[in-house]
C-alpha positions as CSV (number, residue, x, y, z in Angstrom):
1,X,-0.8,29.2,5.5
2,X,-1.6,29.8,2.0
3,X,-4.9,28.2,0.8
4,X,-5.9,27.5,-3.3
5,X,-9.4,27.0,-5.0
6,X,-10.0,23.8,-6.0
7,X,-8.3,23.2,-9.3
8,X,-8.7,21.9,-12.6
9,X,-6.3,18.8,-13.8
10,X,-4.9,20.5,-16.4
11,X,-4.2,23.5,-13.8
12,X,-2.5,20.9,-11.5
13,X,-0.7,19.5,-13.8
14,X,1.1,22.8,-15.2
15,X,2.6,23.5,-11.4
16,X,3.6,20.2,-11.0
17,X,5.5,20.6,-14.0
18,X,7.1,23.6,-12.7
19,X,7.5,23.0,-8.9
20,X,8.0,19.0,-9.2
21,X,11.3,17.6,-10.2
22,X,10.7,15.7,-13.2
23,X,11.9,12.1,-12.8
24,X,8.6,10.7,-13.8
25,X,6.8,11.2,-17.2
26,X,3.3,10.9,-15.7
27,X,0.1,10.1,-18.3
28,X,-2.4,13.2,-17.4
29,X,-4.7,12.2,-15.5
30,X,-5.1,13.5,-11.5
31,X,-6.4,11.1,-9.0
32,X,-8.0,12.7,-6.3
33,X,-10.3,9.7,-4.9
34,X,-10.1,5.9,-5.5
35,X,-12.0,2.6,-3.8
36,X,-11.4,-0.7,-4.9
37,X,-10.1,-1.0,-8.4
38,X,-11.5,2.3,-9.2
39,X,-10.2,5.6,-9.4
40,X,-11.7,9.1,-9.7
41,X,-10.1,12.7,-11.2
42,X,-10.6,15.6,-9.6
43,X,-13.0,16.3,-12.3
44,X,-14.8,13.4,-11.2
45,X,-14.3,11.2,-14.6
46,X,-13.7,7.6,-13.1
47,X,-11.4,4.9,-14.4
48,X,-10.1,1.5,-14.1
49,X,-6.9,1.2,-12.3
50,X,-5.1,-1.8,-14.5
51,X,-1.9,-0.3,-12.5
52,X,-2.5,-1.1,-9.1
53,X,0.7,1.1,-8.3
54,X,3.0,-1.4,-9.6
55,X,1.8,-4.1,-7.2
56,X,1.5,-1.7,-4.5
57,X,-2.0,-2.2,-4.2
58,X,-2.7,-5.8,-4.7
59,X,-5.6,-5.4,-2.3
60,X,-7.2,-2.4,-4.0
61,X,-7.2,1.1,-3.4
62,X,-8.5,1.9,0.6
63,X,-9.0,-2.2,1.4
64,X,-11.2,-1.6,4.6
65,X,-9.5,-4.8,6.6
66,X,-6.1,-2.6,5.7
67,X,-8.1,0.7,6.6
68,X,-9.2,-0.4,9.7
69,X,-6.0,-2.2,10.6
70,X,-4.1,2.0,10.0
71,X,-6.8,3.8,11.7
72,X,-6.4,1.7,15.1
73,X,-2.9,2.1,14.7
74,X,-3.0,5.4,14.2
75,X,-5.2,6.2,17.1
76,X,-2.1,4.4,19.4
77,X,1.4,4.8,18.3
78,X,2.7,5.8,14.8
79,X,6.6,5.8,15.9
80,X,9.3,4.9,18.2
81,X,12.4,4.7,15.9
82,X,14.4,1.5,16.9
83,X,15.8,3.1,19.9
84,X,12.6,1.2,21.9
85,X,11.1,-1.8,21.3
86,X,6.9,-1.0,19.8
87,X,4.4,-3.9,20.6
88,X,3.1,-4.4,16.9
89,X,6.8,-5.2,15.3
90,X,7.6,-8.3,17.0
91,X,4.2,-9.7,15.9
92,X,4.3,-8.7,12.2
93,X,8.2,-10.7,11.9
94,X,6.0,-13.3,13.3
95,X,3.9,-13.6,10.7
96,X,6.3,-12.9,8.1
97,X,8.4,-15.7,9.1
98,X,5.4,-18.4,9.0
99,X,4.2,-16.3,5.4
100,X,7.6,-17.5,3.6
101,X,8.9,-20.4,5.7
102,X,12.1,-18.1,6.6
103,X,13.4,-17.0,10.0
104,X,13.8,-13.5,10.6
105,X,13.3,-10.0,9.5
106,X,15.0,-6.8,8.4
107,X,12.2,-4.2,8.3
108,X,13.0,-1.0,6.0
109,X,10.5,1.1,4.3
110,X,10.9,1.2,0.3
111,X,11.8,-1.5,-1.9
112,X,15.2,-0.1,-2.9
113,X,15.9,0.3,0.5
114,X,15.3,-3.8,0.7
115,X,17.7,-4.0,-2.1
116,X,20.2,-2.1,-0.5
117,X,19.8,-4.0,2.7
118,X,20.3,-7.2,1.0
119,X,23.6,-6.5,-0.5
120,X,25.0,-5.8,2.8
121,X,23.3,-8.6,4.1
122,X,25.2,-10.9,1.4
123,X,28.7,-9.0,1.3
124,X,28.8,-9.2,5.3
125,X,27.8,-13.0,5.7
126,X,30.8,-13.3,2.4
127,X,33.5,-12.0,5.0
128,X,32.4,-13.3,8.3
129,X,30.9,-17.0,7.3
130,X,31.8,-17.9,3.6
131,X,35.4,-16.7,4.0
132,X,35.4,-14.0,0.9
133,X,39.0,-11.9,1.1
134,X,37.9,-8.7,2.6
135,X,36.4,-6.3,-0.7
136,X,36.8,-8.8,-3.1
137,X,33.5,-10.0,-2.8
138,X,30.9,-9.8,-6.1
139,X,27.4,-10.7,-7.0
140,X,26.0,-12.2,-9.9
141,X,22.6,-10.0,-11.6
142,X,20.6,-10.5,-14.2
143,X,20.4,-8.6,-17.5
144,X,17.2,-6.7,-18.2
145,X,17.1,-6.3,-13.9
146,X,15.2,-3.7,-12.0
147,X,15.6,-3.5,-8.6
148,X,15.9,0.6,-7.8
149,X,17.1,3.7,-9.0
150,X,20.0,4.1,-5.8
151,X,23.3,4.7,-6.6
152,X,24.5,1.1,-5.8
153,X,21.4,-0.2,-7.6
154,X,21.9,1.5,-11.0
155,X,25.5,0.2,-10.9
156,X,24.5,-3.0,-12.3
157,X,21.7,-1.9,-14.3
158,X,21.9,-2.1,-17.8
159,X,19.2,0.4,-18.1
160,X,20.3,3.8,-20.3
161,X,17.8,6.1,-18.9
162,X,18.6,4.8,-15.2
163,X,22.8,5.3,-16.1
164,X,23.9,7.5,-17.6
165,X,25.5,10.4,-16.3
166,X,25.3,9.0,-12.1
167,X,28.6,7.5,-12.1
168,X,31.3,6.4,-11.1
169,X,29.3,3.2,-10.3
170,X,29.5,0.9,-7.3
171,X,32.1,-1.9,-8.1
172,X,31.5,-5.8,-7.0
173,X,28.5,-7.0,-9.7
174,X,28.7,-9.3,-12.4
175,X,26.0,-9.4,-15.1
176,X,25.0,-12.2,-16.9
177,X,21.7,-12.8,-19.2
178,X,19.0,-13.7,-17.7
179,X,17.4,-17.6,-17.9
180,X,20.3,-18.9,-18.6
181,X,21.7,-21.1,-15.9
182,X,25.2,-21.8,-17.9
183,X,26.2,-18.0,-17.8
184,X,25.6,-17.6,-14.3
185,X,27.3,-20.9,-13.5
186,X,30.4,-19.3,-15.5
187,X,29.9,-16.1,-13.4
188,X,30.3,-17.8,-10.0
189,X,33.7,-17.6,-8.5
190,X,34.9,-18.2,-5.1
191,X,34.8,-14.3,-3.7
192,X,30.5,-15.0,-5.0
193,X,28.5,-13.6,-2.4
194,X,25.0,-14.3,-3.4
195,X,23.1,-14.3,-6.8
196,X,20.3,-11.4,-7.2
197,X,17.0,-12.2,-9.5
198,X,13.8,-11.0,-9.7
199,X,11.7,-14.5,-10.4
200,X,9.8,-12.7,-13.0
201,X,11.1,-9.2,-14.4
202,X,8.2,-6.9,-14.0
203,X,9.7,-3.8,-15.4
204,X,11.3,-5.5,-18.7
205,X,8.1,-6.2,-20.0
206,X,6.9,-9.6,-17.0
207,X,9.6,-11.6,-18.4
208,X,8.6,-14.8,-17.0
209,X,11.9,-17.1,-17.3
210,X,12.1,-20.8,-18.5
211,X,10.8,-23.7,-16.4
212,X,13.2,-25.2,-14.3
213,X,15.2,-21.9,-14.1
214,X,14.5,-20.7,-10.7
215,X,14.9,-24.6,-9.3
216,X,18.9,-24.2,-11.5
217,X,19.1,-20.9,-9.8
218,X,18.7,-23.0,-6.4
219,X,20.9,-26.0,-7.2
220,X,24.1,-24.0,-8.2
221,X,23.9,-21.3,-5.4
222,X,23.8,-24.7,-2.7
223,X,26.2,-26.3,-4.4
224,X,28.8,-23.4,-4.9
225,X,28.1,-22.2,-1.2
226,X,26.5,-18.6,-2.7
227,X,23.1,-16.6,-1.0
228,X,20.1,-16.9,-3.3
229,X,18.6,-13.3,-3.2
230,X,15.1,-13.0,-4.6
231,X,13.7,-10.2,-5.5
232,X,9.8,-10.1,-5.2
233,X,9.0,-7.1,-4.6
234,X,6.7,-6.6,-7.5
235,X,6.3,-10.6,-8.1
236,X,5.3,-11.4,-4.6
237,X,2.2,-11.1,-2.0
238,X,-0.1,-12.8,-4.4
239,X,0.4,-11.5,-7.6
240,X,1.5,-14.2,-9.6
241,X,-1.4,-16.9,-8.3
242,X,0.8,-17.9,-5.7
243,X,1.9,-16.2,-2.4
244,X,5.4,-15.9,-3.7
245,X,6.2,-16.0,-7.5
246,X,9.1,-18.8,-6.4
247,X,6.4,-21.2,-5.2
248,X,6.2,-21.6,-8.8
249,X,8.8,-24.1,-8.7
250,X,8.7,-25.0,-5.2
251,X,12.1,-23.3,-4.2
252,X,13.1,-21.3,-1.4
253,X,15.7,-18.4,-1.3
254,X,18.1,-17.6,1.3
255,X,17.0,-13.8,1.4
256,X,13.6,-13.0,0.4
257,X,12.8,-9.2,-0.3
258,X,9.2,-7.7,-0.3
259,X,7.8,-4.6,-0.6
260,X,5.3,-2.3,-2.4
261,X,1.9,-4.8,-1.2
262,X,3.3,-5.3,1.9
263,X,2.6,-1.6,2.9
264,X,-0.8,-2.0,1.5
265,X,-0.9,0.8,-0.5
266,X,-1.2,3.0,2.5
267,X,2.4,3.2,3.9
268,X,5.6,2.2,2.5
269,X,7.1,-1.1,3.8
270,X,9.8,-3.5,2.8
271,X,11.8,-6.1,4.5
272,X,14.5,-8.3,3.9
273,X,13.2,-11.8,5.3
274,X,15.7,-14.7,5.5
275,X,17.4,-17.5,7.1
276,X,18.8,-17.1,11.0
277,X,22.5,-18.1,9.9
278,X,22.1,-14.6,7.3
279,X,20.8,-12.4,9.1
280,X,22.5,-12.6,12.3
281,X,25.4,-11.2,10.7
282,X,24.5,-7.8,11.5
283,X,25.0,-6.5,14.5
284,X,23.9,-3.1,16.6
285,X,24.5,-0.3,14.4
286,X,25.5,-1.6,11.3
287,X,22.5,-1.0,9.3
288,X,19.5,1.1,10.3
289,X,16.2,2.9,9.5
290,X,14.7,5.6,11.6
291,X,11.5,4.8,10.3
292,X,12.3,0.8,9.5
293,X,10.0,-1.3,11.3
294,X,7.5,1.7,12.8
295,X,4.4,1.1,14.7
296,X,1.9,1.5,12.2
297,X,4.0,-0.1,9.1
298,X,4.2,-2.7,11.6
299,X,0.0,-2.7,12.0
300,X,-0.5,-2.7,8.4
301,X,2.0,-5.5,7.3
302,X,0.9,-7.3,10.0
303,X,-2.9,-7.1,8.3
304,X,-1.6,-7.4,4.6
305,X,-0.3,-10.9,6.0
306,X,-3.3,-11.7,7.4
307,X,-5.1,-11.3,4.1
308,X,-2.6,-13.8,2.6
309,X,-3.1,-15.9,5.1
310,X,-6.8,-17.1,3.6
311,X,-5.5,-18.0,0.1
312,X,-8.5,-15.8,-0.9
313,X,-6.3,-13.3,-2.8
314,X,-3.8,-16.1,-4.8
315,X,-6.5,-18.1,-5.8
316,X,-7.9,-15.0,-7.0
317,X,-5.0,-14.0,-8.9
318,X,-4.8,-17.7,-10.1
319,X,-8.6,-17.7,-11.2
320,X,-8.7,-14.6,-13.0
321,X,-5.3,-14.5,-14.6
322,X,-6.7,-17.9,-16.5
323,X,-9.4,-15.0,-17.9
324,X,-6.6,-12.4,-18.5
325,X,-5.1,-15.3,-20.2
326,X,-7.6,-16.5,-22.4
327,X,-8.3,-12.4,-23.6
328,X,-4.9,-11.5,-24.2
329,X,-4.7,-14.9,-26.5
330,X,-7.6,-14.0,-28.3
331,X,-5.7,-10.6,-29.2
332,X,-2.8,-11.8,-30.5
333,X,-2.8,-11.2,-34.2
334,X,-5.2,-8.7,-33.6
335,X,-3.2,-5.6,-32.7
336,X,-1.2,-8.0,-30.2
337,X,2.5,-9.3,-31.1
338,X,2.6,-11.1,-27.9
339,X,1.9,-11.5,-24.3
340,X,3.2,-13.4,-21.3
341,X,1.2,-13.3,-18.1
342,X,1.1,-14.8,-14.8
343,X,-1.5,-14.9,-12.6
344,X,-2.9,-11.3,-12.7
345,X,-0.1,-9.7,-14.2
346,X,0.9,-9.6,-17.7
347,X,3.2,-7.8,-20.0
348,X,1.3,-7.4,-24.0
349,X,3.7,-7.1,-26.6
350,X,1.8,-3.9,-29.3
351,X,1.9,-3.7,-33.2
352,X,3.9,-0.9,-33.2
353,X,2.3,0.3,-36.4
354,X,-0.7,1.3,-33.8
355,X,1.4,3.4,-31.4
356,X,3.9,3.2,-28.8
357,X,3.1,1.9,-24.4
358,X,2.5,5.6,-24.3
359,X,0.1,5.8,-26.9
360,X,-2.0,3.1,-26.8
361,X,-1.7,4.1,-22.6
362,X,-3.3,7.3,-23.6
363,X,-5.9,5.9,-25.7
364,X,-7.4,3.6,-22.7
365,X,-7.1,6.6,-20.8
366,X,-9.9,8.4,-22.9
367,X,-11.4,4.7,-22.7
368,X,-11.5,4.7,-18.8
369,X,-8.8,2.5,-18.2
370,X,-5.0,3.3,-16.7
371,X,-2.0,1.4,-17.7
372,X,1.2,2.1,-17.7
373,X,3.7,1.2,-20.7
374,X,7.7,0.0,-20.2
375,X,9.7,-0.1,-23.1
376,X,8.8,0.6,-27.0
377,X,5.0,-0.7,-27.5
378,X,5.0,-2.8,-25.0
379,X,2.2,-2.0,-22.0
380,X,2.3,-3.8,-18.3
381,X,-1.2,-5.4,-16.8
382,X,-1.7,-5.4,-13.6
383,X,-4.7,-5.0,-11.6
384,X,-5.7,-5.0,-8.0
385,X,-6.7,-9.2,-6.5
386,X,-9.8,-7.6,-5.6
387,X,-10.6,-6.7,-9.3
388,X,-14.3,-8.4,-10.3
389,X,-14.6,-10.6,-13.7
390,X,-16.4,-8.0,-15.0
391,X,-14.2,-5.0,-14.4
392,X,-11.4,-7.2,-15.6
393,X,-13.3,-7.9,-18.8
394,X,-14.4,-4.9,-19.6
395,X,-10.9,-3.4,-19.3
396,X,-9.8,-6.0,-22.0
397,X,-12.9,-4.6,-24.2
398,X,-11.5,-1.4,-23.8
399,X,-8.0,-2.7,-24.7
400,X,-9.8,-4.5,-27.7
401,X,-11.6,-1.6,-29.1
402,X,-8.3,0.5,-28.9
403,X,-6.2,-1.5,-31.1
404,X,-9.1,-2.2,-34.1
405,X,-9.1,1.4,-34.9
């Protein structure tokens, strides 16, 4: 086997460029340690991870309960496949069932895979208990959505950069803008499987929609027999202040789908968690994952759950997102168009006449501080639940200093 010298960043970064496919646009920095909300370079230069890998690590970066909780696992069983039962997976389904107040689980791995699974969750229980005319069933989405980058997913994406050039495109979705209760009500037909949101768009800038939407969301998929299909995978496991982003306004969906947190930041897990009469559609073989539902996922959701258990981390989120909240106010005007946050997760609206997401991402780069831009000027804010006051402060003094220069 072929062995390298340590290397610099910039070194690193040159043969990713060449030996790495390039569907990400990366900012340049290389992580080679992290603890906490902290990260470290391979040059040793330390930062303040405002990223938390999208919500993938709500808990921070090497949590020791979710540590722990892996290396146990890891010293028993890491995988079966689905072929034999594992004794970790019924107990994690468990848990998630009490977490959300649902019934029962799909376990997959990534969060597009929780997408998928959810579709054919909705377009099965449309032919064999709604009655939908076999292939004529459809979906209602939002505008501005993000859930994926799969084939099926960026069918109803309205997303250039994720379109363009992957068709033909998967057929059976209706798009309609989002917050607005009267469009979807228009969209909703008979052959209506299910309506797919996210509660709060994460990647369009944390579009947080208008009170009362999510209840109207609930009301017309009861009353016109259709799934309610929430997407939380960024919005959920404590992120917003609450354990779920749909608490909010004290509704429940039909199919719930998690991910990124759930795995802790140290494996990937999703699931598709919903009601009994949805779920039981499927049957042996028709939908699968070799790696769905694997000892040690198991171990780690099953620990992730137990940390949401205590409230500690929402009231967390809900405690120091009224700090976030109060900063990011004081900015506006400042360098700041416009923010909208909830809990500890914002998206802040830039002057552009100070730079571009990228730009001003760069900038708190050389300040010790990573975020990650979305579209035009606008940057996304969202640090790990474990973050301290001061670390959260002093990431918004960075942020300050950056746009008064």
């Amino acid at each position: 086997m072929t062995t390298h010298p340590e290397r610099s960043s910039a070194e690193l970064i040159e043969v990713e460029d060449a030996k790495l496919a390039h569907n990400y646009h990366p900012l340049p920095v290389v992580v080679a340690e992290a603890e906490g909300a902290w990260v470290r370079d391979v040059e040793g230069r330390r930062y303040l991870d405002m990223l938390a890998g999208y919500s993938a690590l709500n808990f921070g970066h090497r949590n020791p309960v979710l540590i722990e909780a892996a290396h146990r696992q890891l010293d028993r069983l890491t995988l079966t496949s689905r072929a034999f039962h594992n004794d970790r997976l019924a107990g994690f389904a468990e848990q998630l069932a009490d977490l959300t107040g649902l019934d029962m689980t799909l376990p997959m791995n990534t969060g597009a895979e929780a997408v998928e699974s959810g579709i054919k969750l909705a377009r099965k229980w449309a032919y064999e208990v709604k009655g939908v005319a076999q292939d004529q069933a459809n979906i209602v989405v939002a505008e501005g959505n993000f859930h994926g980058r799969t084939t099926t997913i960026v069918s109803f994406s309205d997303d250039p950069v994720a379109r363009t050039n992957f068709g033909p495109f998967t057929p059976g979705f209706r798009s309609v803008p989002y917050d607005d209760l009267a469009a979807m009500e228009a969209a909703i037909d008979e052959n209506t499987a299910a309506v797919l949101i996210e509660p709060i768009q994460g990647e369009a800038g944390v579009l947080i929609p208008s009170d009362g939407y999510l209840a109207g969301v609930r009301e017309l998929t009861r009353r016109h027999n259709v799934l309610f299909i929430a997407d939380e995978i960024q919005s959920g496991l404590g992120r917003t202040g609450t354990t779920l982003a749909v608490e909010h306004e004290g509704v429940q969906p039909d199919l719930l789908l998690l991910g990124k947190a759930l795995g802790g930041g140290i494996v990937p897990v999703s699931a598709v968690v919903g009601r009994r009469e949805v779920v039981r559609v499927l049957g042996p073989g028709q939908h699968g994952s070799t790696f769905g539902g694997n000892p040690l996922a198991a171990a780690v959701g099953s620990a992730v759950v137990g940390l949401l258990e205590t409230g500690e981390f929402q009231q967390r989120a809900k405690d120091l997102g009224a700090v976030l909240t109060e900063r990011l106010g004081a900015l506006v005007g400042r360098g700041v168009l416009g923010y909208r946050s909830r809990g500890l997760w914002a998206g802040v609206d830039i002057d552009p006449e100070i730079g571009t997401g990228r730009e001003v991402s760069k900038l708190l780069m050389a300040e010790g501080v990573l975020v990650k831009d979305t579209h035009g000027s606008t940057i996304r804010l969202a640090p790990p639940l474990s973050i301290s006051e001061e670390d959260l402060r002093t990431a918004i003094d960075s942020l300050e200093r950056v746009l008064s220069r």
